[in-house]
C-alpha positions in Angstrom: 27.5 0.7 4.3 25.4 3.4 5.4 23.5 5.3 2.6 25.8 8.3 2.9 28.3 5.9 1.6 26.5 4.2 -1.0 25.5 7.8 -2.1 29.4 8.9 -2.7 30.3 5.9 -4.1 27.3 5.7 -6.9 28.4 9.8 -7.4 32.9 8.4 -7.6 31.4 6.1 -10.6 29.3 8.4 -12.0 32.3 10.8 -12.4 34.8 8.4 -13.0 32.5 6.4 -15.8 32.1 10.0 -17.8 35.6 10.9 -17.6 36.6 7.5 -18.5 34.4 6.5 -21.0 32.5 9.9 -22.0 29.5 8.2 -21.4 26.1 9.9 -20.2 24.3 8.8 -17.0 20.3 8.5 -17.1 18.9 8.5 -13.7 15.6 7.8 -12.8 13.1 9.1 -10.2 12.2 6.8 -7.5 9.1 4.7 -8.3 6.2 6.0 -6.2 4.9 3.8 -3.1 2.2 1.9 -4.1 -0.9 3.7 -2.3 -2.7 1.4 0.8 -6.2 0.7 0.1 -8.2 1.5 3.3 -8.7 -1.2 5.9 -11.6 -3.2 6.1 -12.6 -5.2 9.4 -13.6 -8.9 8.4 -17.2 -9.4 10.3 -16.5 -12.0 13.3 -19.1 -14.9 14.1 -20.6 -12.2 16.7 -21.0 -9.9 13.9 -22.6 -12.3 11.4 -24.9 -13.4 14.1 -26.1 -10.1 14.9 -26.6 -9.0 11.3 -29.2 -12.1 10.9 -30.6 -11.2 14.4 -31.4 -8.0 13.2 -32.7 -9.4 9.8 -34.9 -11.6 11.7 -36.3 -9.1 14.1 -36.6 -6.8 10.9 -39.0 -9.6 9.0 -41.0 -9.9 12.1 -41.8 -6.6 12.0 -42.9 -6.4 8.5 -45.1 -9.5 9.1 -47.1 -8.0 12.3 -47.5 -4.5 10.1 -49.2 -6.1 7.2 
């Protein structure tokens, strides 16, 4: 059933439920998609290891300035 179909058939009982029963029909909006939260990389080993590298080179600077 394509949604085309499911479409007509959801309008047939629509119609056919208020001439039947004289009932009314509440329909809803679609809920909003939730929205994506941007994409963070998770640091590798390689990443980590650079980070202290950098720390360390960044210390031993500090130490030979004071």
């Amino acid at each position: 059933m394509t949604k085309d179909e499911l479409r007509a058939e959801l309008e047939r009982q629509e119609q056919r439920y208020k001439e039947v029963y004289g009932g009314e029909i509440t329909t809803y909006a679609a809920q909003p998609e939730p929205e994506r939260k941007p994409w963070r990389k998770r640091a590798t080993v390689q990443d980590q290891a650079f980070t202290q590298e950098l720390q360390k080179m960044e210390q031993e600077l500090k130490a030979e300035e004071q």
